[in-house]
Backbone as numpy.savetxt, mean C-alpha at the origin, in Angstrom:
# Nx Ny Nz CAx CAy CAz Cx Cy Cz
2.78 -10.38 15.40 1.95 -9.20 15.40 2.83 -7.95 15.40
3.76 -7.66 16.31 4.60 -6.91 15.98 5.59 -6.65 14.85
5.62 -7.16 13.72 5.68 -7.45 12.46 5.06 -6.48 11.78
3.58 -7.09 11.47 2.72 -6.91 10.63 1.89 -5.76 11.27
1.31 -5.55 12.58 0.76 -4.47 13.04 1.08 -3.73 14.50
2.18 -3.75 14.34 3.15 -2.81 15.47 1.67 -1.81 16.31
1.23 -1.16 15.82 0.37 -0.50 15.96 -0.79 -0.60 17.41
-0.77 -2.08 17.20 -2.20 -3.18 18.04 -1.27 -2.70 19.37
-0.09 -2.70 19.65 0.30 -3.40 21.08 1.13 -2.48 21.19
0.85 -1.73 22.88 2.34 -0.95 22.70 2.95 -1.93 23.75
3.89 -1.98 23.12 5.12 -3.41 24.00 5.77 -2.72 25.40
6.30 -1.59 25.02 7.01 -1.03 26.27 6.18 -1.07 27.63
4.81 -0.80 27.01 3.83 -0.58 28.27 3.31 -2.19 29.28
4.04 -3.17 28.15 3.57 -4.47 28.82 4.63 -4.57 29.98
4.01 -5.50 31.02 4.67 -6.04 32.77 5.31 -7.13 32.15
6.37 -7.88 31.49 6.68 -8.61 31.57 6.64 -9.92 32.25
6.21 -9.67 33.57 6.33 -11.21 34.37 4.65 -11.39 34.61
3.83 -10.58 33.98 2.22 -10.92 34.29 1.91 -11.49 32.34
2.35 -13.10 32.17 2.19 -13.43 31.46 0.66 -13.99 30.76
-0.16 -14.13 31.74 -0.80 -14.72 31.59 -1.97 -12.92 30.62
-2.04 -12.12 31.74 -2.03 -10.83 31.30 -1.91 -10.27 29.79
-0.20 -10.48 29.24 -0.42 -10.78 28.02 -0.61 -11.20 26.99
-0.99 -12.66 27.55 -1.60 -13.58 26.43 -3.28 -13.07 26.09
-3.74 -12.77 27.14 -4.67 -12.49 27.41 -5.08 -10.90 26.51
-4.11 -9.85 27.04 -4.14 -9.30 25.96 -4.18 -9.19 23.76
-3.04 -10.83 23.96 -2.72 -10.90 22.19 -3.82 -11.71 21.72
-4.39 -12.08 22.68 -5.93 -13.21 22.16 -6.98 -11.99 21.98
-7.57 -11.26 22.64 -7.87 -10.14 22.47 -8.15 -9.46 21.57
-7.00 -8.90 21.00 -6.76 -8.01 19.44 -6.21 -8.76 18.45
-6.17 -10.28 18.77 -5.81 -10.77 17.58 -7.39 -11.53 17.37
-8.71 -11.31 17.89 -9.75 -11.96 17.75 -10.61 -9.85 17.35
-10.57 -9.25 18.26 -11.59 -7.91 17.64 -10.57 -7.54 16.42
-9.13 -6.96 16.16 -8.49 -6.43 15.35 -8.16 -6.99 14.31
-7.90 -8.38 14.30 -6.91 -8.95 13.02 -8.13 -10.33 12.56
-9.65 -9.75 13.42 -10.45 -11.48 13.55 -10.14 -12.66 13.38
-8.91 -12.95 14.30 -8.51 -14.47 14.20 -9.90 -15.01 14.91
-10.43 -15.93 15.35 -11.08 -17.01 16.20 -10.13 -17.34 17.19
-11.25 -17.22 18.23 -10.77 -17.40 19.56 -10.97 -18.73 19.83
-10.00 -19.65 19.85 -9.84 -21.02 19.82 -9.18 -21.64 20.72
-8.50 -20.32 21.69 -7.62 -20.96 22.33 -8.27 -20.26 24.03
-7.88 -20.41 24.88 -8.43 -19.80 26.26 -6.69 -19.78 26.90
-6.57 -18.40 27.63 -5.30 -18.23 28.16 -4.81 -19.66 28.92
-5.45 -20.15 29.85 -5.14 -21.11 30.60 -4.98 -21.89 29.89
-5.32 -22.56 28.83 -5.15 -23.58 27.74 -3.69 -23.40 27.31
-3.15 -22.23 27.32 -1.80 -21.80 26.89 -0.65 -21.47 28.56
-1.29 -21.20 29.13 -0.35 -20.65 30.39 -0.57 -21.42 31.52
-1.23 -22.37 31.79 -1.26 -22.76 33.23 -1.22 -24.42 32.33
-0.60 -25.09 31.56 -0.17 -26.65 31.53 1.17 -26.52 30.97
1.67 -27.28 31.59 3.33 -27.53 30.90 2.71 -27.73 29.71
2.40 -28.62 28.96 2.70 -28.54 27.85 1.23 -28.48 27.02
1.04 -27.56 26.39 0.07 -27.31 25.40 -0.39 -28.09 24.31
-1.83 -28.15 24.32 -2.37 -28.60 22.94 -1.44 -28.75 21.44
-0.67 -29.40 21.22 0.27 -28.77 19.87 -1.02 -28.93 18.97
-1.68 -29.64 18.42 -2.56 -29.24 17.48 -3.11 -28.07 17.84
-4.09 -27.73 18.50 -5.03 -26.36 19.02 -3.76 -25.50 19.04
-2.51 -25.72 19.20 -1.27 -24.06 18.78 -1.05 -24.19 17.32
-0.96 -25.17 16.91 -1.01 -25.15 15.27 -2.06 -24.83 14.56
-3.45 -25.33 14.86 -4.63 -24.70 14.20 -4.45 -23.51 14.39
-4.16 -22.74 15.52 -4.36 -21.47 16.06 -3.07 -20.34 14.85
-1.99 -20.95 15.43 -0.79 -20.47 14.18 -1.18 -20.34 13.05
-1.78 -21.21 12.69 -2.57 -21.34 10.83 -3.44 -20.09 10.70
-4.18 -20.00 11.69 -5.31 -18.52 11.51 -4.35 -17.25 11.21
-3.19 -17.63 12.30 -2.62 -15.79 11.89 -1.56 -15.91 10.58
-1.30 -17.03 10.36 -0.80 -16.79 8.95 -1.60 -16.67 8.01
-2.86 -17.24 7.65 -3.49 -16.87 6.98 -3.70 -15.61 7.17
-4.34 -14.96 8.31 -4.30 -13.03 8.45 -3.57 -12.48 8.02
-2.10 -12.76 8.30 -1.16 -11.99 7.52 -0.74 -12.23 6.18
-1.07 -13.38 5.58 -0.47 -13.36 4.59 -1.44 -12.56 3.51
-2.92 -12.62 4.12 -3.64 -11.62 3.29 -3.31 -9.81 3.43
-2.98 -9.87 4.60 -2.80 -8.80 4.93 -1.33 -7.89 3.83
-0.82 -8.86 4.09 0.26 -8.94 2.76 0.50 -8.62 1.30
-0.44 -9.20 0.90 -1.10 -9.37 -0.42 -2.08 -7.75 -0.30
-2.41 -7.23 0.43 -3.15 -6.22 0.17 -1.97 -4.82 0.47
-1.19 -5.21 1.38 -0.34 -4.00 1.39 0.86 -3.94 -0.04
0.91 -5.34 -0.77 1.24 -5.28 -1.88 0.54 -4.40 -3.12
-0.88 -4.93 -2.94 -1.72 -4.00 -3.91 -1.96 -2.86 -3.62
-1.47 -2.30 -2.29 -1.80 -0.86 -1.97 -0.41 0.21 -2.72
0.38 -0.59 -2.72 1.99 -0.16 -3.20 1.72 -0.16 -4.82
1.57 -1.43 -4.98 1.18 -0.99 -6.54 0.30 0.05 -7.39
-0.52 -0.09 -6.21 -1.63 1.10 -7.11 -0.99 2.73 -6.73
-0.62 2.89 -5.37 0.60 3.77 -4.99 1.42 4.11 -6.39
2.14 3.16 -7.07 3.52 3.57 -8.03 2.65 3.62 -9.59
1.09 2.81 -10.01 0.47 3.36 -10.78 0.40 4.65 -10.73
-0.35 5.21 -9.46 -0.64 6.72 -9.36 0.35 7.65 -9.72
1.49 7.46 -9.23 3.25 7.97 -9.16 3.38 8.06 -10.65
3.16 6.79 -11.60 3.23 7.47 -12.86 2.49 7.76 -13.76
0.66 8.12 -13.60 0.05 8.68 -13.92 0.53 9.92 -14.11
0.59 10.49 -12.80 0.78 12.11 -12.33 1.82 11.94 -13.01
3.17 11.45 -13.31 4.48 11.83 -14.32 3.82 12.07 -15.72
3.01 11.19 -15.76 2.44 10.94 -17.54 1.94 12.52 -17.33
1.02 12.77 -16.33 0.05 14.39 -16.72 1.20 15.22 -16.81
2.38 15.31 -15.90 2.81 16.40 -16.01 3.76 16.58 -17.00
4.03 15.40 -17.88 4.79 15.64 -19.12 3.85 16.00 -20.24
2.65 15.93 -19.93 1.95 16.43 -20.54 1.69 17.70 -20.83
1.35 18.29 -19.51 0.88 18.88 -19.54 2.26 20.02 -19.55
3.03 19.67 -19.47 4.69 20.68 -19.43 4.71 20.54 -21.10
4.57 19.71 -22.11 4.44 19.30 -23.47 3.55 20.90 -23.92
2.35 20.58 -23.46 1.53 21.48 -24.19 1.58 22.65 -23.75
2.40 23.42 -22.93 2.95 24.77 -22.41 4.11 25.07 -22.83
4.64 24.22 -23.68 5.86 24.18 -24.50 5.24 24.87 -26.16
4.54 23.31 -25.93 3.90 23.84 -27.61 3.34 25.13 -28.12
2.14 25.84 -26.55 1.72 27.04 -26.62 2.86 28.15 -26.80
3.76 27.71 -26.46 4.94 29.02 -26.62 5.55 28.86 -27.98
5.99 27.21 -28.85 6.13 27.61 -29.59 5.06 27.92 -30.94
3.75 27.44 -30.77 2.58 27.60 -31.42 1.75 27.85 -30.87
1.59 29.49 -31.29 0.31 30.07 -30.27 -0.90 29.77 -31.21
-1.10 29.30 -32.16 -2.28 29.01 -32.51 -3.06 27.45 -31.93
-2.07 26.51 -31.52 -2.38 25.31 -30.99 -2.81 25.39 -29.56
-4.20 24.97 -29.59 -4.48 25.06 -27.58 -5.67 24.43 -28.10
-5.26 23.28 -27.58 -4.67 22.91 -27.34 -3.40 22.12 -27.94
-1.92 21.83 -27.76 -1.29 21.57 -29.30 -1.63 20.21 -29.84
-1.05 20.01 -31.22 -2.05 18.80 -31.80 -1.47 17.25 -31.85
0.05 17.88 -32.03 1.02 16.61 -31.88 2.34 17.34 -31.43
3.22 15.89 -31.54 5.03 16.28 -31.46 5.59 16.75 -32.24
5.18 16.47 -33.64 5.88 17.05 -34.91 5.47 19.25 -34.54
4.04 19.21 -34.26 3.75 20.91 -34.32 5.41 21.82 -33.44
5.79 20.88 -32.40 6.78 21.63 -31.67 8.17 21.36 -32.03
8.11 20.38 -32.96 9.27 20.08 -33.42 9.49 20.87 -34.93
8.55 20.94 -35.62 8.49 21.70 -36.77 8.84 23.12 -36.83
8.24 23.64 -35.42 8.21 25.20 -35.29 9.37 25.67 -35.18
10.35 24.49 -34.11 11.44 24.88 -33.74 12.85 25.25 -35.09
12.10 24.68 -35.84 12.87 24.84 -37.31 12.55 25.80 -38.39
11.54 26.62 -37.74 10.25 27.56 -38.50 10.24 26.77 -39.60
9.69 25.85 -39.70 8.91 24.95 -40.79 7.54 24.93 -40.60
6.31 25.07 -41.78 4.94 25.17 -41.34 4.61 23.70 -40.44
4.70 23.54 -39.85 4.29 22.37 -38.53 2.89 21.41 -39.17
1.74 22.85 -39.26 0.47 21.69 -39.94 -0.52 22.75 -40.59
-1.40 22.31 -41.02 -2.66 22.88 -41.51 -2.80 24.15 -40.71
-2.99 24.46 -39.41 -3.56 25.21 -38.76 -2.17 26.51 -38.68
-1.14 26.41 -38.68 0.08 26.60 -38.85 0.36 27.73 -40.03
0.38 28.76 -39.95 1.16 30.15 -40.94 2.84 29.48 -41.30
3.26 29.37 -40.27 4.77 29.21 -40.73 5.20 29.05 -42.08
């Protein structure tokens, strides 16, 4: 959990030797916050030497499954993140393009292609709309 959602738990604030306390706590917010299923009961985990290993393995299985979705979505949040990143590059070469073009063809507004700013720059008539 401190991994994936640092956030849930502030650690510093935990008592260390009131274990049972923070199991009690990570069952908790890992059942309202991250909705694992509550499958397990503190005492089931803290008061027998040795624990259910299946019921800690079923239980393990839930939060990997949580996180690994959780995963997969902070992946798609990044991606659509660096889509956006070069949208906005695409507009603003754009739009830096056609404030180019307006300066060198004030009749284009909006301008019409690459050749109009490349043409002008050679005072060559660029296009139809174009005196040069």
């Amino acid at each position: 959990m401190d991994f994936h959602r640092p956030d849930l738990i502030d650690y510093y604030a935990l008592d260390k030797s009131d274990h049972k306390g923070n199991t009690a706590l990570a069952f908790k917010i890992a059942t309202e916050e991250i909705g694992i299923p509550a499958l397990l009961d503190v005492e089931d985990v803290c008061d027998v030497a040795k624990p259910d290993e299946r019921s800690l393995v079923t239980y393990i299985a839930y939060w990997f499954h949580a996180f690994s979705q959780l995963e997969r979505i902070e992946t798609a949040g990044r991606r659509v993140e660096k889509f956006v990143e070069v949208m906005q590059g695409a507009w603003e070469m754009q739009h830096g393009y056609e404030k180019r073009m307006a300066e060198v063809c004030p009749l284009h507004d909006p301008p019409r292609s690459y050749l109009c700013s490349y043409f002008g720059l050679w005072g060559i008539s660029c296009c139809g709309k174009c005196a040069r």
